[in-house]
C-alpha positions in Angstrom: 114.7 97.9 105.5 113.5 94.5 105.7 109.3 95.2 106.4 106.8 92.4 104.9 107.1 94.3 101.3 110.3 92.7 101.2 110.6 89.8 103.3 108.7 87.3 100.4 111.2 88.5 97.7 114.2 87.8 100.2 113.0 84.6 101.5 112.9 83.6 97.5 116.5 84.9 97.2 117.5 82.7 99.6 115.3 79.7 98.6 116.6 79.8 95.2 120.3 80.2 96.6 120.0 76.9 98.5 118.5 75.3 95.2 121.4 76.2 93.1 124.3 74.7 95.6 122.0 71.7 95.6 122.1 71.6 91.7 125.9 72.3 91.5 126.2 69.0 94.3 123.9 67.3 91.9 126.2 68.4 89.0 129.3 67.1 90.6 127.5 64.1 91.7 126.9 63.7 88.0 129.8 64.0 86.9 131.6 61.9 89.7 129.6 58.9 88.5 129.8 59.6 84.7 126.4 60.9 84.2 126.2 63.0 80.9 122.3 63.8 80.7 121.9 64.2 84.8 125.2 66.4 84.5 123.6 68.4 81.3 119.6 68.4 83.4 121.8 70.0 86.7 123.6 72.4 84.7 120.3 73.6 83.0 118.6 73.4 86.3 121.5 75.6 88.5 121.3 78.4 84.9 117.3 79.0 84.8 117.2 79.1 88.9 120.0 81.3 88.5 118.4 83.6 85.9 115.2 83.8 88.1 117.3 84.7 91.3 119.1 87.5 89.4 115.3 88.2 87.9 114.3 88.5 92.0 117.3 90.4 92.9 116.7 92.9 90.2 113.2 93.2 91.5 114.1 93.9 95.1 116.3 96.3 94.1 113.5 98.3 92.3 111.2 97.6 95.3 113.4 99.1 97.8 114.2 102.2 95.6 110.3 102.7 95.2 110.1 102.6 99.5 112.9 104.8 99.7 111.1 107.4 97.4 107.7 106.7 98.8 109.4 107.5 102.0 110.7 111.3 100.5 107.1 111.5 99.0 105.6 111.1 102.7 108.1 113.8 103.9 107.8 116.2 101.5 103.6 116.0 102.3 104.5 116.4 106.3 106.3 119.5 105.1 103.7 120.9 102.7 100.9 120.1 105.6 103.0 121.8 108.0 103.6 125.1 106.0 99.9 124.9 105.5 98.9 125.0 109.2 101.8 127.4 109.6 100.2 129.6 106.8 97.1 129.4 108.1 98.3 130.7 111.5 99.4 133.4 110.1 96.5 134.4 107.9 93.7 133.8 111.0 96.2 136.3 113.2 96.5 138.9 110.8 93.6 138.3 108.3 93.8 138.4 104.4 95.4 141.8 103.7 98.7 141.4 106.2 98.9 137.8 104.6 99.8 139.7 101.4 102.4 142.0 102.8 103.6 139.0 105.2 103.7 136.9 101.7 105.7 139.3 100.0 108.5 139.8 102.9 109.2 136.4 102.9 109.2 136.1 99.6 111.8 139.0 99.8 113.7 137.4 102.4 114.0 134.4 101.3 115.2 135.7 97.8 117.6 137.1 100.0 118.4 134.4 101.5 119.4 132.8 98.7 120.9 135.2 97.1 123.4 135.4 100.2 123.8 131.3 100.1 124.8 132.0 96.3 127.9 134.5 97.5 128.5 132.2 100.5 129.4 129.2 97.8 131.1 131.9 95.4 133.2 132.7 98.7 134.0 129.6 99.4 134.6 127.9 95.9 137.2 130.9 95.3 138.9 130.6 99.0 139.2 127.1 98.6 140.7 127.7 95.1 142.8 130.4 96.2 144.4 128.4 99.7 144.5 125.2 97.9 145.1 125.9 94.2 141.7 123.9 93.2 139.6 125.4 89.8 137.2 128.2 90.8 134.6 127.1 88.2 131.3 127.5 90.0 130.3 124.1 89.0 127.8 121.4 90.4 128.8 120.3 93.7 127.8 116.7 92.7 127.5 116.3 89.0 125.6 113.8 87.1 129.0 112.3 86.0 129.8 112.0 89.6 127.0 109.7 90.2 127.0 108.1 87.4 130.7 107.1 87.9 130.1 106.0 91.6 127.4 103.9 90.7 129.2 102.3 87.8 131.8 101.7 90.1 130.1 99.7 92.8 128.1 97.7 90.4 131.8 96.6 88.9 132.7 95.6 92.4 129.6 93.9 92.8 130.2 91.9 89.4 134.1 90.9 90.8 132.5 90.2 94.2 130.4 87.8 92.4 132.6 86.2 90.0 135.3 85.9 92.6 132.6 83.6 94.9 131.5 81.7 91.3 135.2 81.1 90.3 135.5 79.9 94.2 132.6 77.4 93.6 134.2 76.4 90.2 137.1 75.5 92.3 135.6 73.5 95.0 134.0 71.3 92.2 136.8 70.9 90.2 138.9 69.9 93.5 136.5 68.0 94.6 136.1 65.6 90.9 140.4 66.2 90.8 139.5 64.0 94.2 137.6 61.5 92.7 139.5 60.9 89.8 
């Protein structure tokens, strides 16, 4: 998903990611030559560019959950404009009278309908519960706590994903003044 909506706020990302190696170089450069008030001005620098990168990250993010839904929104329209010219259809074949009688069966089937896909779930929740000794409780399929736990779990991993590459560029500049020194 990388259209012009988000190709600006992805170039940034990645302008502001080349910034803040060049302030940590300037930091260590800094600190190489015993520089106090250049070392203090880089690690200002490298924090605010580092704020406004998180800022832009954060912002993508909500752009490309507002495509995604726009996207729904544009199929859930095709639907509704299809069921119209389908409804239509029928009402121009059969004229206004059948349209209520053709209204009410599918009303009545689809009531049926799901009314059978409720006993095909009950069937299935209580097989499965009965071959593989799991609780027949007739619960959510995906609960709330589900998702909420998945996505609590991949934005830990995304926060040790990133303090495992910081800690690495702790290291290098640490190595790298352990070399100077």
């Amino acid at each position: 998903m990388c259209g012009p909506k988000v190709a600006g706020p992805i170039h940034q990302i990645k302008k502001l990611k080349k910034q803040e190696d060049v302030y940590i170089a300037a930091g260590r450069e800094a600190r190489r030559v015993g520089a106090p008030q250049q070392l203090e001005l880089a690690k200002k620098a490298l924090k605010t560019t580092m704020a406004q990168r998180r800022r832009l990250d954060q912002q993508l993010l909500t752009l490309k959950i507002a495509v995604q839904m726009k996207e729904q929104s544009e199929t859930h329209a095709e639907f509704a404009k299809a069921l119209t010219g389908v409804s239509k259809t029928i009402a121009d074949m059969f004229g206004s009278a059948d349209l209520v009688k053709t209204q009410k069966d599918f009303e009545m089937a689809m009531a049926k309908a799901q009314s059978m896909e409720q006993r095909v779930d009950l069937f299935l929740t209580s097989a499965s519960g009965g071959m593989f000794g799991e609780s027949v409780d007739g619960g959510e399929i995906v609960s709330d706590d589900e998702i909420d736990r998945l996505v609590e779990a991949e934005a830990a991993q995304a926060e040790r994903s990133a303090d495992v590459e910081i800690d690495k560029g702790l290291k290098a500049i640490q190595d790298e003044l352990a070399k100077d020194q």
